[in-house]
Structures are given as structure tokens and as C-alpha cells.
MIZA-249830 format. One record per residue (C-alpha): residue number from 1; residue in one letter; chain; x negated, y negated, z negated. Coordinates in pm, 1 decimal. Layout:
BEGIN
NUM  A  A  X  Y  Z
...
REM end
This chain:
BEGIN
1  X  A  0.0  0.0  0.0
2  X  A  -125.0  -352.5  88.4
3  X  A  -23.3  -617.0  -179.8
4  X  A  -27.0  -973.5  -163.7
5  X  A  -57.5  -1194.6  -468.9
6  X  A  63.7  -1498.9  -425.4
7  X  A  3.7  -1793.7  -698.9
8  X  A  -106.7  -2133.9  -732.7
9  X  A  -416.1  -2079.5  -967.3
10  X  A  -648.7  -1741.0  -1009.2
11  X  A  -928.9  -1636.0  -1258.0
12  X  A  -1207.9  -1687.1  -1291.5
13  X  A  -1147.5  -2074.4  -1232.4
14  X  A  -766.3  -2083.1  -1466.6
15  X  A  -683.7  -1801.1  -1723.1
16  X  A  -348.2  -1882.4  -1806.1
17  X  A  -99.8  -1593.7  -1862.6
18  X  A  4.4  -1562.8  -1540.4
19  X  A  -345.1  -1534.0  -1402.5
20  X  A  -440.4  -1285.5  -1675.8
21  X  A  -144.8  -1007.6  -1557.6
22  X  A  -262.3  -1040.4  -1202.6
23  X  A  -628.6  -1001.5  -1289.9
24  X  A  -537.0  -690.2  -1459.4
25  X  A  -261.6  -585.5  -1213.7
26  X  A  -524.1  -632.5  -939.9
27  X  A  -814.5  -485.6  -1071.7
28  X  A  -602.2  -172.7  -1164.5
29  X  A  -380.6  -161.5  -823.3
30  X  A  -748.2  -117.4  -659.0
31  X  A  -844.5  152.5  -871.9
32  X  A  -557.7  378.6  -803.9
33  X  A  -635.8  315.0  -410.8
34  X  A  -398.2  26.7  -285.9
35  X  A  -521.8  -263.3  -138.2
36  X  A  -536.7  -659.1  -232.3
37  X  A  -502.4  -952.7  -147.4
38  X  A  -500.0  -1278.3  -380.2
39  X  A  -411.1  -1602.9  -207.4
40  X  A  -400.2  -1904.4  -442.2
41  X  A  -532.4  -2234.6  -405.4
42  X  A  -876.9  -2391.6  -359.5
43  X  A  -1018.0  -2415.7  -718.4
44  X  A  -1354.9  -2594.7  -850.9
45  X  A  -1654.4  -2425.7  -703.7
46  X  A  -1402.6  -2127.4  -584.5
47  X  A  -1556.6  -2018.8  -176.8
48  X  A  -1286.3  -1959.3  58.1
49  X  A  -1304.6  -1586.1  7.7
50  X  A  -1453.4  -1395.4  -249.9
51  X  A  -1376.3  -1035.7  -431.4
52  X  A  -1338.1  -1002.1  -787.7
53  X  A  -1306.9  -652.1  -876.6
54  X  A  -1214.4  -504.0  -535.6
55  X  A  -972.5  -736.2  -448.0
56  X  A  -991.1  -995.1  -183.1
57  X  A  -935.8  -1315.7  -310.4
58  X  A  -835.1  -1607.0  -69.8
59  X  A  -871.6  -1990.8  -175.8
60  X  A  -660.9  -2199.8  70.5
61  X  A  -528.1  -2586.3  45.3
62  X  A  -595.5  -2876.0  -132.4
63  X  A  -941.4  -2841.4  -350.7
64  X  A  -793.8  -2825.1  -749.4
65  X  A  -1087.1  -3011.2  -942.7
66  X  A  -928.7  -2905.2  -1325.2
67  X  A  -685.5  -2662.1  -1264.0
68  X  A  -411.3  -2651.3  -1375.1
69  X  A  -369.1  -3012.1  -1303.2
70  X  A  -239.6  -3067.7  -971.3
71  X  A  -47.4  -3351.8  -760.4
72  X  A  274.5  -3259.2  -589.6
73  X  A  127.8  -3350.9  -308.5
74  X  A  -151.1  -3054.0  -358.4
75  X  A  127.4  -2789.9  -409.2
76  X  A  318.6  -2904.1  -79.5
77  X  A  -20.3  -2857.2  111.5
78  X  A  -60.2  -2551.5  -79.9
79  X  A  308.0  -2381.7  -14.8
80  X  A  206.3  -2447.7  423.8
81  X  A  -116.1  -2258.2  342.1
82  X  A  155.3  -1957.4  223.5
83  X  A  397.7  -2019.6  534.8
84  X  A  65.7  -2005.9  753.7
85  X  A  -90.3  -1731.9  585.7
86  X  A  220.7  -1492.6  644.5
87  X  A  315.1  -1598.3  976.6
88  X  A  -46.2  -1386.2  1044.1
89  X  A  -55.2  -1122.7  828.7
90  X  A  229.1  -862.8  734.1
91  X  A  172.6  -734.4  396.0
92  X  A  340.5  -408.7  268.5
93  X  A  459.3  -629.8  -29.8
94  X  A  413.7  -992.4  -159.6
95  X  A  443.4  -1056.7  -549.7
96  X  A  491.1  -1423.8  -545.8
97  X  A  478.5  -1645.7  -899.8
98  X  A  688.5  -1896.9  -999.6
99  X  A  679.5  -2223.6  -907.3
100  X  A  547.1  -2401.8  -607.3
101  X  A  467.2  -2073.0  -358.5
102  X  A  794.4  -1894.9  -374.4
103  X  A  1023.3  -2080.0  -181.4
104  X  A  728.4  -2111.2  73.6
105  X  A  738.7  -1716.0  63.6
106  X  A  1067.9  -1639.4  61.8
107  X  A  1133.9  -1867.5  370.1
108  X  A  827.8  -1658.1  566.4
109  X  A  942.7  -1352.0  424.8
110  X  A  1270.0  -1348.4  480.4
111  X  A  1211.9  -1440.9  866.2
112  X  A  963.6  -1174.5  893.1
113  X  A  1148.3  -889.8  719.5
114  X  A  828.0  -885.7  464.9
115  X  A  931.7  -751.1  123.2
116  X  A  908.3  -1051.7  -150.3
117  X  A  874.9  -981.1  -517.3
118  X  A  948.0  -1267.2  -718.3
119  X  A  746.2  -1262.3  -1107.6
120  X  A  938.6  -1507.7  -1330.8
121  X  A  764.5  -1543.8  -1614.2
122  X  A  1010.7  -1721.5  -1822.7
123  X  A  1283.4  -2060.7  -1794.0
124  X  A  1301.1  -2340.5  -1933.3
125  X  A  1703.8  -2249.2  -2033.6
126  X  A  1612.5  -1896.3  -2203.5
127  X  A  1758.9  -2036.5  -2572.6
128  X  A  1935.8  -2310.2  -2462.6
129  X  A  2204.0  -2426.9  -2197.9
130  X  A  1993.1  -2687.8  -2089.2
131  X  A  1571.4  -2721.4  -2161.1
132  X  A  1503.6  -2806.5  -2522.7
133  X  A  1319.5  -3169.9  -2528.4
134  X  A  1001.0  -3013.8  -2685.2
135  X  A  902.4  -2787.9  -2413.8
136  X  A  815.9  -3039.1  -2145.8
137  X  A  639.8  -3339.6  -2177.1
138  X  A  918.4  -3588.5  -2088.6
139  X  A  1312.5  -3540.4  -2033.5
140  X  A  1258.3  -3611.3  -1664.6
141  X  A  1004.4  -3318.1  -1679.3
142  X  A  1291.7  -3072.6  -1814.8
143  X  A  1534.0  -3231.0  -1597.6
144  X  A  1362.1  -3128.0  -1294.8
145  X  A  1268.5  -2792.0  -1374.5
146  X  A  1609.1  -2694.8  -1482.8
147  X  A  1724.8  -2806.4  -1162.4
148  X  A  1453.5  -2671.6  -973.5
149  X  A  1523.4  -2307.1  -1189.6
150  X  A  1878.7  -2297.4  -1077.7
151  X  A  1839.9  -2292.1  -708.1
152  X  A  1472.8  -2160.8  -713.0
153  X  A  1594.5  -1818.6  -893.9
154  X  A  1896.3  -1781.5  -716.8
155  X  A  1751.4  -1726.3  -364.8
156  X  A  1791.3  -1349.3  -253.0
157  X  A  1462.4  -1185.8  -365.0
158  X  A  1401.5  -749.9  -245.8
159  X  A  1324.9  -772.4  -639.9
160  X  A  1284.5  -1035.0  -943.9
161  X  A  1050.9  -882.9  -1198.5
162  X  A  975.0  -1017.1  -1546.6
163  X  A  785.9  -945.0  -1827.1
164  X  A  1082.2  -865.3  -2124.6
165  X  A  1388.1  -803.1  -2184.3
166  X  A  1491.4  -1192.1  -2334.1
167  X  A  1398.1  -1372.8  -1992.1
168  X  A  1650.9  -1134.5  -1836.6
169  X  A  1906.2  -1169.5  -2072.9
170  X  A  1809.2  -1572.6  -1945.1
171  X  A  1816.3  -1522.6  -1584.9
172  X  A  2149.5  -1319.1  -1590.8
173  X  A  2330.5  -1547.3  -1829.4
174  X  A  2175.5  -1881.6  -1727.6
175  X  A  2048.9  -1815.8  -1417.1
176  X  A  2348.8  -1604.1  -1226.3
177  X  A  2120.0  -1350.7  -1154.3
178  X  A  2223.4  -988.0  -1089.1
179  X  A  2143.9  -744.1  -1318.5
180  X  A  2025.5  -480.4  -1087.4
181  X  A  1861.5  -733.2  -910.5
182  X  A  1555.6  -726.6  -1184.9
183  X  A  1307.0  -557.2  -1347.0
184  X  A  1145.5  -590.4  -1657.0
185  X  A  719.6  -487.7  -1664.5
186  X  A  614.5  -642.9  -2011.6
187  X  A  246.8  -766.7  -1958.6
188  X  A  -81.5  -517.7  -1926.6
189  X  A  -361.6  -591.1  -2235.7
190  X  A  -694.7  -486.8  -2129.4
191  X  A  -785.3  -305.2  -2451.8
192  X  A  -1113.9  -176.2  -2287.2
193  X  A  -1255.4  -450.0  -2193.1
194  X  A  -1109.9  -633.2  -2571.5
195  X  A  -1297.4  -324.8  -2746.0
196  X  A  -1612.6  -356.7  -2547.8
197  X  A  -1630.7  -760.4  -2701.5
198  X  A  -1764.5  -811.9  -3004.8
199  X  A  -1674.2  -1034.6  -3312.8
200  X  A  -1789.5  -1389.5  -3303.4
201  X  A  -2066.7  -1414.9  -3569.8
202  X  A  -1918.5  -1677.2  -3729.9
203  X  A  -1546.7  -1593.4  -3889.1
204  X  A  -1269.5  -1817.9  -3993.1
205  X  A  -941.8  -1814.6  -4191.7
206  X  A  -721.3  -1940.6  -3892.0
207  X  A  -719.5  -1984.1  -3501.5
208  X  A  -460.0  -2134.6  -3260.5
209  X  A  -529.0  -1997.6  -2905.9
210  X  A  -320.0  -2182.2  -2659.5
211  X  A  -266.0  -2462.4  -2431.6
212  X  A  -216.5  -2812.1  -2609.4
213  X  A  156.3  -2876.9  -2407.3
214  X  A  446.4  -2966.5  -2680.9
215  X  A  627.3  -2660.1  -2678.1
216  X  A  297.7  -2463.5  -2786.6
217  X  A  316.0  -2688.9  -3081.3
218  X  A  -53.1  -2675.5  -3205.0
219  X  A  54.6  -2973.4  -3468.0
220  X  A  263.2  -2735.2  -3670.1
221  X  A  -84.4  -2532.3  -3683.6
222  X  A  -257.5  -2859.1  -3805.1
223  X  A  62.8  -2893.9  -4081.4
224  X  A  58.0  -2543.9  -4181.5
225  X  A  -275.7  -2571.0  -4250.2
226  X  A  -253.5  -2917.2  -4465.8
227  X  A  12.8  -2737.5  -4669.5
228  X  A  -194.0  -2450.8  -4772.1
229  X  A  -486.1  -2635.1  -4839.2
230  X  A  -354.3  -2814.7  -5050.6
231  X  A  -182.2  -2532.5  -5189.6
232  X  A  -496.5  -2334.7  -5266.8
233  X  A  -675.4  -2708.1  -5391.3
234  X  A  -420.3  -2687.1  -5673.7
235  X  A  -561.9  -2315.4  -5732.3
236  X  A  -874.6  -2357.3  -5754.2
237  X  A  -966.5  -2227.4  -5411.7
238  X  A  -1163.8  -2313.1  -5120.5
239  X  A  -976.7  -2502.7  -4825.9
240  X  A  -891.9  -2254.6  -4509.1
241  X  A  -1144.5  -2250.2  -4213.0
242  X  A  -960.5  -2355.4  -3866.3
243  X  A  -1052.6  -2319.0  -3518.8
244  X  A  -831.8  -2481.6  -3218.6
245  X  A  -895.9  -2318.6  -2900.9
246  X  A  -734.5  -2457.6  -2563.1
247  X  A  -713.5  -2812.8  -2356.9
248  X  A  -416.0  -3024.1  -2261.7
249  X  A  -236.2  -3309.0  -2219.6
250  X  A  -191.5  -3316.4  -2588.0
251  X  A  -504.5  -3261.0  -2706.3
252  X  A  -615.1  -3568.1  -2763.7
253  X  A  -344.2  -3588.9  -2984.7
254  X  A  -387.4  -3292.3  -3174.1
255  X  A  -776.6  -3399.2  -3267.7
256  X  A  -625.1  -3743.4  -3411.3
257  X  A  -347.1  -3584.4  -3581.7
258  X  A  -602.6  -3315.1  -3747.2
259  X  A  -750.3  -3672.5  -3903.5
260  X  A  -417.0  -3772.1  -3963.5
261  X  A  -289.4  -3485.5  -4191.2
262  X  A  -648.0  -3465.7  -4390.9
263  X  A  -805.1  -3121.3  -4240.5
264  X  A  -1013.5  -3236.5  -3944.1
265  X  A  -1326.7  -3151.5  -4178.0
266  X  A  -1204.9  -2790.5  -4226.9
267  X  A  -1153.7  -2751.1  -3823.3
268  X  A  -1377.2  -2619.5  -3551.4
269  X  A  -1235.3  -2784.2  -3227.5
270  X  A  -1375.8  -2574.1  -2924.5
271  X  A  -1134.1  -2669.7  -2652.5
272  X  A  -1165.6  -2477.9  -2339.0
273  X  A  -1400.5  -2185.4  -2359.7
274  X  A  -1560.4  -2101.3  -2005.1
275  X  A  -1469.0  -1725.5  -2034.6
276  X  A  -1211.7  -1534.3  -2169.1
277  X  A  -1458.0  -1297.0  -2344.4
278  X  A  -1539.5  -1579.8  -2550.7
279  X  A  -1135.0  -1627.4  -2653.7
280  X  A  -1138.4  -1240.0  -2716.8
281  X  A  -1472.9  -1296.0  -2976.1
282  X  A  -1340.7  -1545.9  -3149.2
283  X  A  -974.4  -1417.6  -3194.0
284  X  A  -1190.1  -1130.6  -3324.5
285  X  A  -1353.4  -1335.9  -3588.1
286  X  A  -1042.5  -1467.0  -3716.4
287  X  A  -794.7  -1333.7  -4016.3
288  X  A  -478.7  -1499.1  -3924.1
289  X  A  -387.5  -1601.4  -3520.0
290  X  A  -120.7  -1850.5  -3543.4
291  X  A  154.4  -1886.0  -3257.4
292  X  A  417.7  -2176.9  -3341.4
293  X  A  510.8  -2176.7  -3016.4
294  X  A  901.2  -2189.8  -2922.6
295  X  A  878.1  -2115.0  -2533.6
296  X  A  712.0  -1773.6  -2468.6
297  X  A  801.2  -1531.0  -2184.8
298  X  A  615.6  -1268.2  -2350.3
299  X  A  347.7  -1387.4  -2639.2
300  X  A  55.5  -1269.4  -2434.5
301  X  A  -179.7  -1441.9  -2747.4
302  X  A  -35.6  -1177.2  -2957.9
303  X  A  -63.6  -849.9  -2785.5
304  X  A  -426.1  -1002.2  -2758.9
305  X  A  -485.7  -1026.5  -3110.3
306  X  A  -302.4  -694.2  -3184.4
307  X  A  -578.4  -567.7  -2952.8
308  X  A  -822.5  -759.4  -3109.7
309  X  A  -724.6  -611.8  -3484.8
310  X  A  -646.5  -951.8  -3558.4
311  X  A  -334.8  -1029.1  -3807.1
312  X  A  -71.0  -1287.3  -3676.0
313  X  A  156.2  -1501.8  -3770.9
314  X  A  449.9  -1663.6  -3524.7
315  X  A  745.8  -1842.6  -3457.8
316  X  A  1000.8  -1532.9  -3407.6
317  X  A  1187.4  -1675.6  -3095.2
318  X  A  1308.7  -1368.7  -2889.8
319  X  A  1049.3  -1292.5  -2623.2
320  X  A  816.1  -1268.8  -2896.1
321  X  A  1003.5  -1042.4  -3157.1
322  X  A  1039.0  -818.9  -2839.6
323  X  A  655.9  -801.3  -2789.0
324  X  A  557.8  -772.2  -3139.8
325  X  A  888.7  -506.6  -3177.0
326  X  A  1092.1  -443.7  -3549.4
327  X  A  798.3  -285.8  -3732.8
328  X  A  635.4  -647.6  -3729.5
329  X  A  906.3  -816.6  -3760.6
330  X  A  756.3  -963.9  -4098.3
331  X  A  492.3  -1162.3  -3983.7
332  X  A  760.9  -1349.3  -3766.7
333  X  A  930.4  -1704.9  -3898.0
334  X  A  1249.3  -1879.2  -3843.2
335  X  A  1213.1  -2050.1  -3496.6
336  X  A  1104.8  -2400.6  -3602.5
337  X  A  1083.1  -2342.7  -3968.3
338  X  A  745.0  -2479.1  -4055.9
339  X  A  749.3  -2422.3  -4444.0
340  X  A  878.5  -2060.3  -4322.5
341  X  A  578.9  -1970.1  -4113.4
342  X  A  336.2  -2117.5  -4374.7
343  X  A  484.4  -1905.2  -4632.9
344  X  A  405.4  -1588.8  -4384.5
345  X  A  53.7  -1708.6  -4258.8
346  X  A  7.2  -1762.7  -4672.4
347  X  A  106.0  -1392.5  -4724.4
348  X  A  -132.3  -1293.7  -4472.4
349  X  A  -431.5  -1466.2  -4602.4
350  X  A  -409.2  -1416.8  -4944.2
351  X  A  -260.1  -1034.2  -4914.8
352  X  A  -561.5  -858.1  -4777.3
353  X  A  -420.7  -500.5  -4805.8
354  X  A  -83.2  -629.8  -4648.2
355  X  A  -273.6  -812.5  -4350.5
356  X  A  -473.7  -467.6  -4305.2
357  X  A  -162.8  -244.2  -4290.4
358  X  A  -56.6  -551.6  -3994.3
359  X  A  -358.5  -477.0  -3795.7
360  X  A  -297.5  -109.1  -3801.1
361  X  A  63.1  -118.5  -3707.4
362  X  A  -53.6  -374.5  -3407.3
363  X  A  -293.4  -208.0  -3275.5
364  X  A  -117.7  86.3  -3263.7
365  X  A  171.4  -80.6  -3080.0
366  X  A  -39.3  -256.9  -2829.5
367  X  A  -227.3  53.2  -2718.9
368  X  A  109.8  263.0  -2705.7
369  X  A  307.6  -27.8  -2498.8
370  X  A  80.6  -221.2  -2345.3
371  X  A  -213.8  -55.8  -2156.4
372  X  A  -319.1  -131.5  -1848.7
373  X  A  -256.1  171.3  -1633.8
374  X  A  129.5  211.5  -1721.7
375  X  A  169.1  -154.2  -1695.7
376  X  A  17.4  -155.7  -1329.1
377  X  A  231.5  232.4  -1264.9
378  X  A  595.5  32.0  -1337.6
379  X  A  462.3  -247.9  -1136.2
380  X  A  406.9  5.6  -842.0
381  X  A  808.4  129.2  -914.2
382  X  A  877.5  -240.6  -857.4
383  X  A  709.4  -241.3  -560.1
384  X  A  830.2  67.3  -410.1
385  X  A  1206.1  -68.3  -547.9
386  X  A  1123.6  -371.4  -284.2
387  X  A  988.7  -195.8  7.0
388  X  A  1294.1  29.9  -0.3
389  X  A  1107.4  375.9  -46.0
390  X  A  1229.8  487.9  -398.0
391  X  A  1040.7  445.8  -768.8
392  X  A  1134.9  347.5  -1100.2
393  X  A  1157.3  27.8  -1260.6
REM end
């Protein structure tokens, strides 16, 4: 089978969680003999084609200097690249992410008979009827991805695939969508490659891994923190080690704020790291991972740290209780309760046998649920679902 990847960034030049499934999904659709092909746009020192772990990877379009920042202009250039790119080669399948490519895809693909797989990730509408106002970073910014969402997901896909069961509850009840229309393929973890990485040499009490967008909400990790600080001050004890890890619009924000709410000097600010082996290591080196994030399509950060025999501590909105599943369901807080989640991160730091029996339970569950191979084997059902020629989803 030749499969085309279609999205607007790839690794090694962005590593968001998009780009992480189809750098697994890739390397893995190789191994078990199929063929790829990765077309996404021109990205800081990228060359127009290059292979990264068997798979051909094509750069076309506007140059992206810091991806993922890019003009609208830069994504229009980028979605003729697509048209042009299809119009001369006939894929078995394309697996086209969300948001600028896929109307550029379906159009081609729908002329050409070429079948198009469309890999939602999440929507802005999956708790709400309309986008909450802190996952975007103004209310013209919701706005137009709500509308964007409603026709964008209702064209007629050969298959809509998502990673868990909450973003298709979303799609079906916001969205319109079919039932038997999607498929649900939670996200692959690399736990090889995670194993072979070790610990940063230097450890700390608690990390926030993430980009610095509002609805990530690394300022609740910043208030958590001030609260137990000062709750272990009036104990007696030494104030909690923090490491921020991650860039964004916000973060210059985020570093005042830090000053702000008294814990700057207890904080290791790394921003972007250049690899995501260096994420992994220092994930690895931490006791707690905090996720106060209330937009997640899956909770990528936290199958990670499960991997990583790392204890977390999140924000239980519904994509995430599904990855972390019932037998965690107590390191999860109220959605938006901060005093809630520091009373859990709290439990985890000073409770060193609980916080071990966490670990266990994760690890267990990511290995069982998330490897690699059966991620990329349903992904192949979802395939075969599209081309017509039978599998499982």
C-alpha cells in the first residue's frame, strides 16, 4: 500500500501531537512493508526531499521560518502545493490532517477517485455548543474555527478517523457527523525508543510539558505551585522545584506571571528543547507532570509520562479520563478546579508510596493500549475501510 501523509508541519522541524502520531505511524507503516510519502510544508533548514526513517518526506510551499507560526497567506500557497501534488501522483490512500490541507485534498481527491482519510484530532465544540473563550487566543479566533469546523468536517470523507472516543461523541453530536462514518485509533507511544532515554541528571518536583496557548493553561501550573509552596513554607519544608517546558504566544506571559505569583526563583524555564529525546529525559527526571489543560483530543503528554514512569496530575476533561482510563481516575481534577488539582498534585508529592503504585498502574496501561505496532495495525483497518477492500476499525 502507498500512503500519503498529508499535513502542514512534520518532525524533525515541529513536534506537536499531530506530528508525533505520524512520525510513529510512518516509521512503523514502513516496517511492516507499505510505502510513504510525507508532504508538508517547507520548514527551517528542511531540503525539498529527504527520508526520515524510510519514508519519503516532501517539503513543498511557502518556507515556514518558526513553525508553527504561519500567515494565511503561507497555508493558501501551501493547500495548491496539495492540489498540484495529487493531480500527479495517485496514492493508494491519503491521510490528510486537519486544518489548512484537507479541503485542498478532498477537492483533488474526490475528482480523482483517490481515497481521503481525514485525522481530526479534536474541535473546538467537544464540551461546549460553541468554543469556550479560553481555548483560542481571541473570540474572533474561536469564531472562525467553529465556523470553519462545521463545514470543514462535514464534507464526505471514504473515512474520518480520530484518536478517542470523546472527539466522536463531538463530531457526531456537534459536528453532524455519521457514526459509521468514523473511526477511533487512540495515539501510538513509542515506549522503545522512551525506554532507550535516560533520566535527566538533574530531577525536579514538577514539570509542565506543553505549548504556552491559553487553553494549555501553564498559569494554573505557576498557581498550583505558589499554593503549595507556601503550603509546605508553613511546614517547615523546602519550596517545590519547577521546570516549564514549551514556547508560545503566551510565554512571555507565563515567565512574568512566574515573578508575579512569587516562584520564578524555584523555576527552571527551558522553553523549546531542540529534540524530543530531551522532553522524554526530562519528563523522566520529574515526580509529578502537570496537565491543566481543558482542550485535549487525547493527552498525548500523559501516555508520555506513563511511559516515562512519571506520576501525573491533570485536569479530568473527557479525552483525557479516556486516555488515562478508570484505574487512574484519581490523579484526575475537576475541569477548572485549581485548588482541586493542587490538592491531587499535593497527594502525589508528598505520598511517595501512592505516587509509586501511579507509575505502576501507568505504565502498565500505556504498554497494554498504546504501543506502536497495534496503533499503526488499526490504522491499516482504517485504511483498508477507505480503499474499500475490507479491515477493522
Amino acid at each position: 500500500m502507498h500512503v500519503l501523509i498529508v499535513s502542514e508541519m512534520s518532525p524533525p522541524y515541529a513536534m506537536g501531537g499531530g506530528e508525533k502520531r505520524y512520525a510513529i505511524l510512518a516509521r512503523e507503516l514502513v516496517a511492516k512493508g507499505h510505502q510513504v510519502t510525507w508532504l508538508s510544508m517547507r520548514q527551517k533548514d528542511s531540503a525539498d526531499a529527504e527520508e526520515f526513517d524510510g519514508a519519503r518526506h516532501l517539503h513543498a510551499g511557502p518556507r515556514i521560518m518558526q513553525p508553527p507560526l504561519r500567515s494565511f497567506g503561507a497555508k493558501l500557497r501551501f493547500m495548491l502545493s496539495v492540489i498540484v501534488h495529487l493531480a500527479r501522483h495517485r496514492p493508494d490512500v491519503v491521510d490528510c490532517q486537519t486544518y489548512a490541507p484537507l479541503p485542498a485534498a478532498w477537492l483533488i481527491c474526490k475528482l480523482r477517485g483517490i481515497p481521503l482519510v481525514a485525522t481530526i484530532h479534536d474541535t473546538s465544540t467537544a464540551y461546549s455548543s460553541k468554543p469556550a473563550a479560553d481555548q483560542w487566543m481571541s473570540a474572533w479566533d474561536g469564531w472562525l474555527a467553529g465556523f470553519v469546523e462545521r463545514r470543514l468536517y462535514r464534507l464526505s470523507y471514504s473515512r474520518v478517523l480520530t484518536v478517542s472516543d470523546a472527539v466522536k461523541s463531538a463530531l457526531v453530536q456537534r459536528m453532524g457527523l455519521a457514526p459509521s462514518s468514523i473511526s477511533v485509533v487512540p495515539n501510538g507511544i513509542d515506549i522503545k525508543a522512551i525506554d532507550a532515554i535516560a533520566p535527566h541528571p538533574s530531577t525536579t518536583d514538577l514539570i509542565f510539558v506543553g505549548r504556552m496557548v491559553p487553553h494549555k493553561h501553564p498559569e494554573v501550573f505557576l498557581e498550583v505551585a505558589a499554593l503549595l509552596s507556601a503550603a509546605r513554607k508553613s511546614r517547615g519544608l523546602q519550596p517545590l522545584k519547577l521546570r516549564m517546558i514549551g514556547g508560545g504566544p503566551v510565554a512571555d506571559a507565563i515567565r512574568a506571571q512566574a515573578e508575579a505569583v512569587g516562584v520564578s526563583h524555584q523555576l527552571e524555564w527551558l522553553g523549546e528543547l531542540e529534540s524530543h529525546a530531551d522532553v522524554i529525559a526530562h519528563i523522566k527526571a520529574a515526580k509529578v507532570l502537570v496537565l491543566p489543560s481543558t482542550r485535549e483530543g487525547f493527552g498525548l503528554v500523559l501516555a508520555e509520562a506513563m511511559a516515562c514512569c512519571t506520576a501525573f496530575a491533570a485536569y479530568g476533561i473527557a479525552p483525557v479520563a479516556e486516555t488515562v482510563g478508570p484505574v487512574l481516575a484519581d490523579c484526575l481534577a475537576a475541569p477548572a478546579d485549581l485548588r482541586h488539582l493542587a490538592s491531587v498534585v499535593a497527594l502525589l508529592i508528598d505520598n511517595e508510596d501512592l505516587r509509586s503504585q501511579r507509575v505502576t498502574l501507568g505504565n502498565i496501561r500505556v504498554r497494554e493500549q498504546f504501543g506502536a505496532d497495534n496503533f499503526a495495525r488499526a490504522t491499516v483497518g482504517v485504511y483498508q475501510l477507505a480503499i474499500g477492500v475490507g479491515g477493522t476499525a
